[in-house]
C-alpha positions in Angstrom: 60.8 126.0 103.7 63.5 127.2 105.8 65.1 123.8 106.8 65.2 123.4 102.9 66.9 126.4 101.9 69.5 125.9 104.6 70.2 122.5 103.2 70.6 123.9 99.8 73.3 126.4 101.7 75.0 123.9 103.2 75.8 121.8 99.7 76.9 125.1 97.9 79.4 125.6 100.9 80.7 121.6 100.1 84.0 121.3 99.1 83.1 117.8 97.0 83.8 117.7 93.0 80.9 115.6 92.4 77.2 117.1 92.0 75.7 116.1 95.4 73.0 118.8 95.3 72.2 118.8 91.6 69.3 119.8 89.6 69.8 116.9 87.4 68.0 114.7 90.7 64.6 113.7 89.6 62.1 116.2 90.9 59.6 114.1 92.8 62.8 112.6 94.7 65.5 116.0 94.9 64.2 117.1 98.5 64.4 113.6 100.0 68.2 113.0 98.6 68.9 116.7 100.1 67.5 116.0 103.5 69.8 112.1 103.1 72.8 114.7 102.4 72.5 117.0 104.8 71.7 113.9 107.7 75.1 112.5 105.8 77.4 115.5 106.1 76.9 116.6 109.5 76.9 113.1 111.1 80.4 113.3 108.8 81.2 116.9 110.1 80.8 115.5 113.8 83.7 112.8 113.3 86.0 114.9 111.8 85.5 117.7 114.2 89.3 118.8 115.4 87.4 120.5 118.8 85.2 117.5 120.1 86.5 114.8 122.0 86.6 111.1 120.8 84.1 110.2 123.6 81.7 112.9 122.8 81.7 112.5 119.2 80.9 108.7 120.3 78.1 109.9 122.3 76.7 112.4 119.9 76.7 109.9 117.0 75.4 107.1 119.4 72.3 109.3 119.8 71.8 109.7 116.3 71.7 106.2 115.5 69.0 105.9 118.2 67.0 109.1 116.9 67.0 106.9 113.4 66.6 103.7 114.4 63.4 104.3 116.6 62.6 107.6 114.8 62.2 109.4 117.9 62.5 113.1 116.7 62.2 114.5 119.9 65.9 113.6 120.4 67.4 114.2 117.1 69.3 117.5 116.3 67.4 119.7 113.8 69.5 118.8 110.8 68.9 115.0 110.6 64.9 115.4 111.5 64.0 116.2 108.1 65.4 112.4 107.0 64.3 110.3 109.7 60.7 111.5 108.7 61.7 110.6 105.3 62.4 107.3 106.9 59.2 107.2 109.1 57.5 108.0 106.1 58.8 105.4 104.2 60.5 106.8 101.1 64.0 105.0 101.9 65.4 102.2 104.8 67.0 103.6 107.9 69.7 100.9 107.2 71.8 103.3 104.8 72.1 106.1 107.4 73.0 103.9 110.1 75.5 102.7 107.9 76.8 105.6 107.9 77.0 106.5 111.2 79.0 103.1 111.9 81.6 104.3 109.6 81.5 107.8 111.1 81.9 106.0 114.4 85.2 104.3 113.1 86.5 107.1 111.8 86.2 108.2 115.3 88.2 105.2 116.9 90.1 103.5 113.7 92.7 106.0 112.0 94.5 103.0 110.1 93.7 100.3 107.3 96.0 97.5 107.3 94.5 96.2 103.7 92.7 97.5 101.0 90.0 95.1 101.5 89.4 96.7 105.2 89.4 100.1 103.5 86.4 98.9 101.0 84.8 97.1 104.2 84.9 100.7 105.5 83.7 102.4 102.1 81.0 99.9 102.0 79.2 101.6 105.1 81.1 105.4 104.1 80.1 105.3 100.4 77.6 102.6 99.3 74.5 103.8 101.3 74.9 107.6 99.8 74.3 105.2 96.1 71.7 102.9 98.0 69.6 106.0 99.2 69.4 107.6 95.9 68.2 104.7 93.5 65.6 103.7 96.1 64.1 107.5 96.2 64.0 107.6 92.4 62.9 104.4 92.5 65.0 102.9 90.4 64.5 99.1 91.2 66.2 97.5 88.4 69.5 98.9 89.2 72.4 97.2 88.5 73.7 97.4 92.2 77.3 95.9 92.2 78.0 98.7 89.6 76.5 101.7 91.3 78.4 100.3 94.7 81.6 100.4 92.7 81.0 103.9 91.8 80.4 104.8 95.4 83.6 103.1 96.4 85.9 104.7 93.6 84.6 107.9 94.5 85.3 107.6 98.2 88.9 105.9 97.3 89.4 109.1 94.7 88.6 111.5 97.8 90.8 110.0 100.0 94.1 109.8 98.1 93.2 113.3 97.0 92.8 114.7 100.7 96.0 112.3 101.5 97.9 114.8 103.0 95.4 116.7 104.8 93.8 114.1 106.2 97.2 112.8 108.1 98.3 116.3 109.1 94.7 117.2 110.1 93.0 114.2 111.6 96.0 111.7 111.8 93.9 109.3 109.6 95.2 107.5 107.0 93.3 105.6 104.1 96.1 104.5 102.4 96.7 100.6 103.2 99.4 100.1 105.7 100.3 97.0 104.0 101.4 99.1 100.4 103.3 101.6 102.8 105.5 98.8 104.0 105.6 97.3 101.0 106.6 100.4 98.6 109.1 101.4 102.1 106.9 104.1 102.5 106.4 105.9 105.7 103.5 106.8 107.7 105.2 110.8 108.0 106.2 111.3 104.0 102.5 111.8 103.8 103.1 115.6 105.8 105.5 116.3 103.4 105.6 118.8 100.6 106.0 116.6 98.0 105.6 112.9 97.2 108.3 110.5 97.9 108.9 108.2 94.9 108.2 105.4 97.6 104.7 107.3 98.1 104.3 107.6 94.4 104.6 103.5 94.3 101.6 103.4 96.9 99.5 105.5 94.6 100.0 103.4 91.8 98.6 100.3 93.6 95.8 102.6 94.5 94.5 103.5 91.6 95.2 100.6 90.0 92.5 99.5 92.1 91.1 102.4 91.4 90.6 101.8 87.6 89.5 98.3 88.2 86.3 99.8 90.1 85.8 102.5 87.2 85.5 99.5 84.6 83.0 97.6 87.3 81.2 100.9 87.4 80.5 101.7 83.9 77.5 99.4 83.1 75.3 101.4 85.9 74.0 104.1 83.6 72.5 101.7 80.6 70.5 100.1 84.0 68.8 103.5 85.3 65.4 104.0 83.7 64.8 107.4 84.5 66.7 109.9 81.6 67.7 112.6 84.4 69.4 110.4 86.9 70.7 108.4 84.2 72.7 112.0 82.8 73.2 112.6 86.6 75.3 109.4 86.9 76.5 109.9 83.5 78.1 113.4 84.4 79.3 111.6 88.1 81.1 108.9 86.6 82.9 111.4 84.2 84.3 113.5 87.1 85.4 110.5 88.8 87.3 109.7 85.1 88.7 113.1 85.9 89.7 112.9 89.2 91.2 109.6 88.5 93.4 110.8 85.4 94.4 114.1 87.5 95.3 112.1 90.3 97.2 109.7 87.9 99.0 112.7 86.6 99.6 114.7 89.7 101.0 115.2 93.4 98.4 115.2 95.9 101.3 116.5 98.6 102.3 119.3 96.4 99.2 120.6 95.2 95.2 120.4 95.6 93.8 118.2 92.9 90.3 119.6 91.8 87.7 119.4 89.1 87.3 123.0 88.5 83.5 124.1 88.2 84.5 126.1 84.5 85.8 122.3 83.5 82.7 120.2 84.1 80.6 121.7 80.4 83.6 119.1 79.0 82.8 116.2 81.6 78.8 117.1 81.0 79.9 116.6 77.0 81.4 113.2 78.3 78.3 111.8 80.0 75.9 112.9 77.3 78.0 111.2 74.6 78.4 108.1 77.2 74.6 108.0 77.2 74.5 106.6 73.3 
């Protein structure tokens, strides 16, 4: 199975802190959620590409969504044939991953958020299908949904204020509301600084204020999932977003990279299994 194995490749080489290819995945649905991840991260590599053009990343992602939405194979690139057959097949709705692709398209023409409830309006295409996808190819169909959104969301949000920095020197895209820069006097450049400002530092707070509000929402998912791996899988994810959240709380995005080393997550593992009981 070579497209398989090259998937596999591609999630070792991520740079996320949460499990996205883990063996914790129910068997029977772990090759479907890899084929969903890999259609997800290269539709996402394709926006974020520093040597295409707006107007052909537009027209590449344009012709994805038609590849999925009619399942025409003959037109889709390699990597996202694998989960449009999924899709043809069946095992999950093409509505998720053209979700995504409308928020891949945004990133592509929207670099700002006035408010944070436009930035969950764009987590809500960037974030909820990847939850979406998952419970439907476990089959988990008593889910409690609002809760595994809210854990796609924080996880996005997390991402984002941790890749602050980098993603306004790299991309010039900012996903910190424009309406808590102007309120905390925060400007748009402190973000390619060394260093937070103090005035940043007030635009983080409201953040993850916001932040921990969508943890608490969160925490009732796991006591919903019936099956006992995905149930430690989530268990273990919302623990490294309780990480990332505290670490964030307690550090500088600007002045250094805020990760979940891999020698750390035995401890958050501890912390889901005991979250189980």
């Amino acid at each position: 199975m070579p497209v398989y194995r090259h998937i596999q490749a591609l999630v070792k080489r991520s740079t996320d802190n949460f499990p996205v290819g883990s063996l914790l995945f129910p068997r029977h649905a772990r090759k479907e959620i890899l084929h969903f991840y890999a259609f997800a991260r290269n539709a996402d590599n394709i926006a974020d590409h520093e040597h295409i053009q707006p107007e052909e990343k537009l027209r590449l992602l344009e012709n994805l969504r038609i590849a999925l939405g009619s399942g025409n194979l003959r037109i889709a690139p390699d990597w996202a044939k694998a989960h449009i057959a999924d899709v043809d097949k069946g095992k999950t709705s093409a509505k998720h991953g053209l979700a995504l692709i409308s928020a891949f398209m945004q990133d592509v023409r929207q670099s700002r958020y006035v408010t944070y409830d436009d930035l969950v309006d764009y987590s809500q295409r960037s974030a909820v299908p990847v939850g979406r996808v998952v419970l439907e190819l476990c089959g988990e169909k008593n889910a409690n949904l609002p809760a595994a959104d809210a854990l796609c969301i924080v996880l996005q949000l997390l991402n984002h204020l941790r890749d602050c920095g980098k993603d306004y020197r790299e991309l010039n895209r900012i996903y910190l509301p424009s309406s808590w820069l102007y309120q905390c006097s925060a400007r748009e450049k402190d973000l390619g600084a060394d260093r937070s400002t103090d005035a940043l530092r007030g635009v983080y707070r409201l953040y993850l204020a916001e932040c921990a509000l969508l943890l608490a929402k969160a925490a009732p998912l796991i006591h919903s999932i019936q099956s006992p791996r995905l149930k430690m899988e989530l268990s273990l994810t919302f623990e490294l977003a309780m990480g990332l959240y505290q670490r964030l709380r307690d550090g500088d995005p600007l002045a250094e990279r805020i990760t979940l080393p891999v020698w750390s997550w035995p401890l958050y593992l501890f912390k889901g299994i005991r979250r189980l009981w």
